[in-house]
C-alpha positions as CSV (number, residue, x, y, z in Angstrom):
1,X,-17.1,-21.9,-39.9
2,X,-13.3,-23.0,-38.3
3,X,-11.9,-20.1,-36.4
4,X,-9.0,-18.8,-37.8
5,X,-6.1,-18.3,-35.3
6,X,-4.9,-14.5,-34.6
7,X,-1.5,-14.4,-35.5
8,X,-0.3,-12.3,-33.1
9,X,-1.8,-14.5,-30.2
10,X,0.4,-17.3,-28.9
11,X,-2.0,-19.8,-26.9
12,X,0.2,-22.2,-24.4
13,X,-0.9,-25.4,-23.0
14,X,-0.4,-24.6,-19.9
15,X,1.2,-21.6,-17.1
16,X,4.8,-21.2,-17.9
17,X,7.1,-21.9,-14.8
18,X,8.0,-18.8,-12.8
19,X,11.4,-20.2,-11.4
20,X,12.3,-21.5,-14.7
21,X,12.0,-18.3,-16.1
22,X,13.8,-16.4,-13.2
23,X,16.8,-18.6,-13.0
24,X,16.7,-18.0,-17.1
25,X,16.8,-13.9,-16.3
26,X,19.5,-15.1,-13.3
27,X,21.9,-16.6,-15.5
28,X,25.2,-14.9,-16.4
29,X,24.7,-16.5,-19.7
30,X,20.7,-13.9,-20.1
31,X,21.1,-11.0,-22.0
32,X,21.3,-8.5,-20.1
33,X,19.5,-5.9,-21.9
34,X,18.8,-2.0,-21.0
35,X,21.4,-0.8,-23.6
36,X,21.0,2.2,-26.1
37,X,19.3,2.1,-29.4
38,X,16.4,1.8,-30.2
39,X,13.5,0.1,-28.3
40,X,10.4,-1.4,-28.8
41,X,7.9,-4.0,-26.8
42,X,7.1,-7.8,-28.6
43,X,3.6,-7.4,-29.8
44,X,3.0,-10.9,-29.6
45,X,0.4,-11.6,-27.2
46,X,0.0,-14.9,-24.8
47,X,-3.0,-16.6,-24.2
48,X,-4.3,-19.4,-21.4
49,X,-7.3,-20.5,-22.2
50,X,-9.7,-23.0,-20.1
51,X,-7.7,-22.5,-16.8
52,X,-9.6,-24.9,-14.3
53,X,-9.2,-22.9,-10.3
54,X,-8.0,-24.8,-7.8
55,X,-9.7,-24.3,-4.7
56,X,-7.4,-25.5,-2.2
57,X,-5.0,-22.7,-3.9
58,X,-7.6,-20.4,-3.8
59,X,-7.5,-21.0,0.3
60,X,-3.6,-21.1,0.4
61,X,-3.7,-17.5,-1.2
62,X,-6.5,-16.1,0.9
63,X,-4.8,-17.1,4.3
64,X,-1.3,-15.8,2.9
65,X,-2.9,-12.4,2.1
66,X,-5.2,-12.0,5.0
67,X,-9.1,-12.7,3.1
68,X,-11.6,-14.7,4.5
69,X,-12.8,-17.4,1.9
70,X,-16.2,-16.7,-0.2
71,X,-17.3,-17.8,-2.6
72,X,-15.9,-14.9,-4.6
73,X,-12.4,-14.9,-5.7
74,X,-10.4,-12.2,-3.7
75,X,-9.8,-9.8,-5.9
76,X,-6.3,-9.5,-6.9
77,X,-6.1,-13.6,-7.0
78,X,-6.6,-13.3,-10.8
79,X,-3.2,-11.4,-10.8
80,X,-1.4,-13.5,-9.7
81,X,-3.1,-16.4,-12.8
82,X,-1.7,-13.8,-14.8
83,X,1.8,-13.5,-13.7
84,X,3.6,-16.4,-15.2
85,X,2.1,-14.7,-18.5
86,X,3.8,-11.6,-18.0
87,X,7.2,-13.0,-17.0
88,X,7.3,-14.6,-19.6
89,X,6.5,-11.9,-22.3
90,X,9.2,-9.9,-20.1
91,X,12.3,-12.9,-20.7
92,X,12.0,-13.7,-24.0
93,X,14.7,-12.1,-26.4
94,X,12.9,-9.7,-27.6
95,X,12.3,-7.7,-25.1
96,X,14.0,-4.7,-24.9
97,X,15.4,-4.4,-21.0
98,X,16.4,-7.1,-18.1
99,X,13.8,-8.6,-16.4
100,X,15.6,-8.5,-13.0
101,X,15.6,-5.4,-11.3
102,X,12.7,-4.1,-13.1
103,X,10.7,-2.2,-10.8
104,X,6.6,-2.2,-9.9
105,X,5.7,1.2,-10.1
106,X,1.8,1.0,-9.7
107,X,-0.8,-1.1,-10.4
108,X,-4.3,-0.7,-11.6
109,X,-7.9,-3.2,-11.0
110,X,-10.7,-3.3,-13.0
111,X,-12.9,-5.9,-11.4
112,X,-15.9,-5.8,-13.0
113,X,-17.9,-8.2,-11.5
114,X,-17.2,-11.2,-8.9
115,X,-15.7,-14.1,-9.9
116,X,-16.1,-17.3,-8.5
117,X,-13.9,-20.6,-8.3
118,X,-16.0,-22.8,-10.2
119,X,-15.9,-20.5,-13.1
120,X,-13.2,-21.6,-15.8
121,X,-11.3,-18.5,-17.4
122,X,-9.3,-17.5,-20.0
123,X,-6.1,-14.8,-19.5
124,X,-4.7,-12.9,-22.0
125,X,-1.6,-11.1,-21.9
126,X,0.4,-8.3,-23.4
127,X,2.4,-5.2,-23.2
128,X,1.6,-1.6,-24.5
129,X,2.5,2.3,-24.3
130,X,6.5,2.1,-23.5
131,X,7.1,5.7,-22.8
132,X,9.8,7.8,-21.2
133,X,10.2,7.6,-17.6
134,X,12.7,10.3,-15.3
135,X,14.9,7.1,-14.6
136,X,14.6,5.5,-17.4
137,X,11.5,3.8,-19.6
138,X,7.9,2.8,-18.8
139,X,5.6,0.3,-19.9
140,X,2.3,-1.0,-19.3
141,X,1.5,-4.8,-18.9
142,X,-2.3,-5.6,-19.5
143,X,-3.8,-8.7,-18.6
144,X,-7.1,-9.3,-19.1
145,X,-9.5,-12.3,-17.4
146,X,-12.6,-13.4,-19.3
147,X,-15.3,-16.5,-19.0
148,X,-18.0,-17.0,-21.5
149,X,-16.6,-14.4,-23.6
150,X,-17.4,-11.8,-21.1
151,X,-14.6,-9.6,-19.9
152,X,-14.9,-9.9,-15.8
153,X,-11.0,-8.3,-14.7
154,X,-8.9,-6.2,-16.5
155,X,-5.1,-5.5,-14.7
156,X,-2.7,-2.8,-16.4
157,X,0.5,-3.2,-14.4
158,X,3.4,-0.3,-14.9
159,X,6.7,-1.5,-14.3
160,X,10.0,1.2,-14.4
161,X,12.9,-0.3,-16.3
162,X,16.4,1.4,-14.5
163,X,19.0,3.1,-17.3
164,X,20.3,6.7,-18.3
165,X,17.0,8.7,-20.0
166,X,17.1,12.0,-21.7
167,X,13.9,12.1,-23.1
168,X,11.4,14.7,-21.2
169,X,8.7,12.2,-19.5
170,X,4.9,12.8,-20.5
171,X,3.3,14.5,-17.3
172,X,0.6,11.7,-15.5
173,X,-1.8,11.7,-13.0
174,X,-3.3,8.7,-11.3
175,X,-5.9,8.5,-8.6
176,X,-3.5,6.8,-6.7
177,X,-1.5,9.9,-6.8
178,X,-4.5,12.0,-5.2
179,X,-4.0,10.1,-1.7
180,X,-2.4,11.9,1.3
181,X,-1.0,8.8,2.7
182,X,0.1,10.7,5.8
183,X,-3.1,12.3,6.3
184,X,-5.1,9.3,6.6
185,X,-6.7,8.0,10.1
186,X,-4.9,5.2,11.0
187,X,-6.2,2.1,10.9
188,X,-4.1,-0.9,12.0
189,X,-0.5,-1.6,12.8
190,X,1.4,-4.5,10.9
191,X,4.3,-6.5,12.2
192,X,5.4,-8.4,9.0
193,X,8.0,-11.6,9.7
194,X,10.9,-12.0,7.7
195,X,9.7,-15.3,6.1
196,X,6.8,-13.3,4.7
197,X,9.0,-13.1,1.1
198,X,9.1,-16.6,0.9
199,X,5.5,-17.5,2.3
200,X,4.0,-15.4,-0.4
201,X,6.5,-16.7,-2.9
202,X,5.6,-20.4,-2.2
203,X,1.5,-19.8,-2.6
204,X,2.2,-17.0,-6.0
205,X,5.2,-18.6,-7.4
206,X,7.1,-15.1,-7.9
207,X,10.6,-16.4,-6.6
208,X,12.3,-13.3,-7.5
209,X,15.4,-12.9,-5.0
210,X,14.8,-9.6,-4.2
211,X,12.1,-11.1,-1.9
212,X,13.0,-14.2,-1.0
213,X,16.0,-13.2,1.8
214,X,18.7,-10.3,2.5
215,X,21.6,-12.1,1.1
216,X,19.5,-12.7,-2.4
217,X,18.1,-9.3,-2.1
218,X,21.7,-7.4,-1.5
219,X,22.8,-9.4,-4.7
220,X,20.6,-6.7,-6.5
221,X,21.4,-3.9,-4.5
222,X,18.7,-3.8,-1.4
223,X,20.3,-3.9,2.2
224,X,17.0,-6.5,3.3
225,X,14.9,-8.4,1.3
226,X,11.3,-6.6,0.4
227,X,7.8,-7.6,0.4
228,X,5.8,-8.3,-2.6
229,X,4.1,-5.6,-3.8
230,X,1.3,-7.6,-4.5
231,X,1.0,-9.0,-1.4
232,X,1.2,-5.4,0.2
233,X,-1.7,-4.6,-2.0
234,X,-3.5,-7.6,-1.5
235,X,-3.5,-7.5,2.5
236,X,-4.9,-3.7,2.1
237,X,-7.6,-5.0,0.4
238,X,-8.4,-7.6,2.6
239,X,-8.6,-5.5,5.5
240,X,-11.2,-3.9,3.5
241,X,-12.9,-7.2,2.7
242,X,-16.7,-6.9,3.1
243,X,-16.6,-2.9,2.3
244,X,-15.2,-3.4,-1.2
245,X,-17.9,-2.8,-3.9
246,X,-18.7,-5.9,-6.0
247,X,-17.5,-3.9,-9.0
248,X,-14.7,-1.3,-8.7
249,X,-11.6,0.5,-9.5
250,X,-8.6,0.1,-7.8
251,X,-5.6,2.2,-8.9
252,X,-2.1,1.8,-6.3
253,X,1.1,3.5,-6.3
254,X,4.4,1.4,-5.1
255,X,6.1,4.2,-3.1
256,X,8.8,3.1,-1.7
257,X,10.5,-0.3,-0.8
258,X,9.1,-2.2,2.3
259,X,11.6,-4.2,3.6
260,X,11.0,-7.1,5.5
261,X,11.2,-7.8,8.3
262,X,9.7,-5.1,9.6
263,X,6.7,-2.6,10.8
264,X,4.0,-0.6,9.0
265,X,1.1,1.3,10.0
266,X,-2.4,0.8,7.9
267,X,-5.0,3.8,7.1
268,X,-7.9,4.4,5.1
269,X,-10.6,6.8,4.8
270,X,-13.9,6.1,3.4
271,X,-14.4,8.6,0.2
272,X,-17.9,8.7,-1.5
273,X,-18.5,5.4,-3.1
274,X,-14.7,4.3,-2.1
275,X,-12.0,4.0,-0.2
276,X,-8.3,5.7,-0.1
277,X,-6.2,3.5,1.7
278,X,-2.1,3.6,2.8
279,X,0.5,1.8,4.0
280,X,3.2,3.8,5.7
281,X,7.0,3.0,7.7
282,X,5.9,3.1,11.4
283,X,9.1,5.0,12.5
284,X,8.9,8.1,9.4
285,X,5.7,7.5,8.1
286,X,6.9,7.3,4.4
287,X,4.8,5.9,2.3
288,X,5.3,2.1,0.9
289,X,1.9,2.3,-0.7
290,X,-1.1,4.6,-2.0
291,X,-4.2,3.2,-3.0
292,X,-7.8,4.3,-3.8
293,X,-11.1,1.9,-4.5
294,X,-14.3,3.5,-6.3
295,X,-17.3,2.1,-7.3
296,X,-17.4,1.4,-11.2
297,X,-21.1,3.4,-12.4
């Protein structure tokens, strides 16, 4: 029997291009979006299917992050497959707000088992539960990773898009949240280069110019440029690596900005069958980042 193609699925050939799609959001000619009426998220979801891993990459993304190459995947890499997905989804006309400026709020890991670079996946994208937010509206971005049919990483990413809300926001709580950042032992000290934005940018393809220098960065408002998030995360983990359970949770907050270059200090504190973990500003000790690992039962 022929499989009949979900209509709300759009499968591409191949990863969309992730400075393509920035300069698109760059140019004065973009809508702009984040105006009043009503909103609502495309439904349409976007689908790679077949996607061969390149293990050369795979080393270029360990050594940017800080993981030690296994055989396993580290564990955010799948993210970053899933990236071009969700840019996309987030510049096409449809979507309700500007893609630049839109801010990572928090990000949450589902790994459910190990997955290894000789294993072809597919990666599905799409975005869910816009909600009210005290500086504006939030929305969830899932991407899910699957091989063989079997459902091996599932990502929900929450991004904040900026403009004037009245709505009352819905109360949440997050593990993340649970962390006292300044309360944990430290751990390490970090002296991040200011390069670091464009290192990370070269091996994950986000090019967004809040990262990629101070001059592109002040363009949008920040005085220096910042670090990925997802790089912040990632390094956290891998200075984890080889205490991480094969299957977990991971649930981080993006606290506040960590501008580059700079200095951070890095703590954790083994709880049960996890880990809390923090990255704080080494001269105030505000939190850029608060994360939590627990086993999945």
């Amino acid at each position: 029997m022929a499989v009949v193609p979900d209509p709300d699925v759009l499968e591409l050939d191949e990863a969309p291009s992730l400075a393509g799609l920035y300069a698109r959001a760059a140019s004065p000619l973009s809508r702009r979006g984040g105006g009043g009426g009503e909103r609502a998220l495309p439904t349409q979801r976007l689908k790679l299917r077949d996607v061969e891993l390149d293990r050369d990459h795979v080393a270029a993304y360990a050594d940017a992050c800080g993981f030690t190459l296994r055989d396993a995947l580290p564990v955010t890499y799948l993210h970053m497959l899933a990236f071009p997905l969700q840019i996309k989804v987030m510049s096409g006309d449809d979507f309700p707000f500007a893609l630049l400026g839109m801010v990572h709020l928090r990000q949450h890991i589902e790994a459910v088992r190990p997955v290894t670079a000789d294993e072809p996946v597919d990666v599905e994208v799409w975005l869910e539960d816009l909600r009210p937010h005290a500086k504006g509206s939030q929305f969830t971005v899932r991407s899910q990773v699957t091989t063989s049919g079997e459902v091996v990483w599932d990502g929900t990413s929450t991004y904040l898009a900026r403009h004037s809300q009245d709505e009352e926001p819905p109360a949440e709580e997050h593990a993340a949240d649970a962390v006292d950042v300044a309360g944990l032992p430290l751990t390490a000290e970090w002296r991040l280069e200011g390069d670091l934005g464009r290192r990370y940018g070269k091996v994950s393809g986000d090019v967004n110019p809040i990262h990629m220098s101070g001059i592109s960065a002040k363009a949008f408002g920040f005085p220096k440029a910042i670090a990925h998030g997802m790089w912040t995360m990632a390094r956290a983990l891998a200075a984890l690596e080889g205490r991480l359970p094969d299957s977990a949770d991971i649930d981080v907050a993006f606290k506040t900005p960590l501008f580059i270059p700079g200095r951070v200090t890095y703590a954790t504190r083994a709880v049960g069958d996890g880990w809390e973990f923090g990255v704080r500003n080494d001269r105030n000790g505000k939190p850029h980042l608060a994360g939590v690992v627990i086993e999945r039962g």
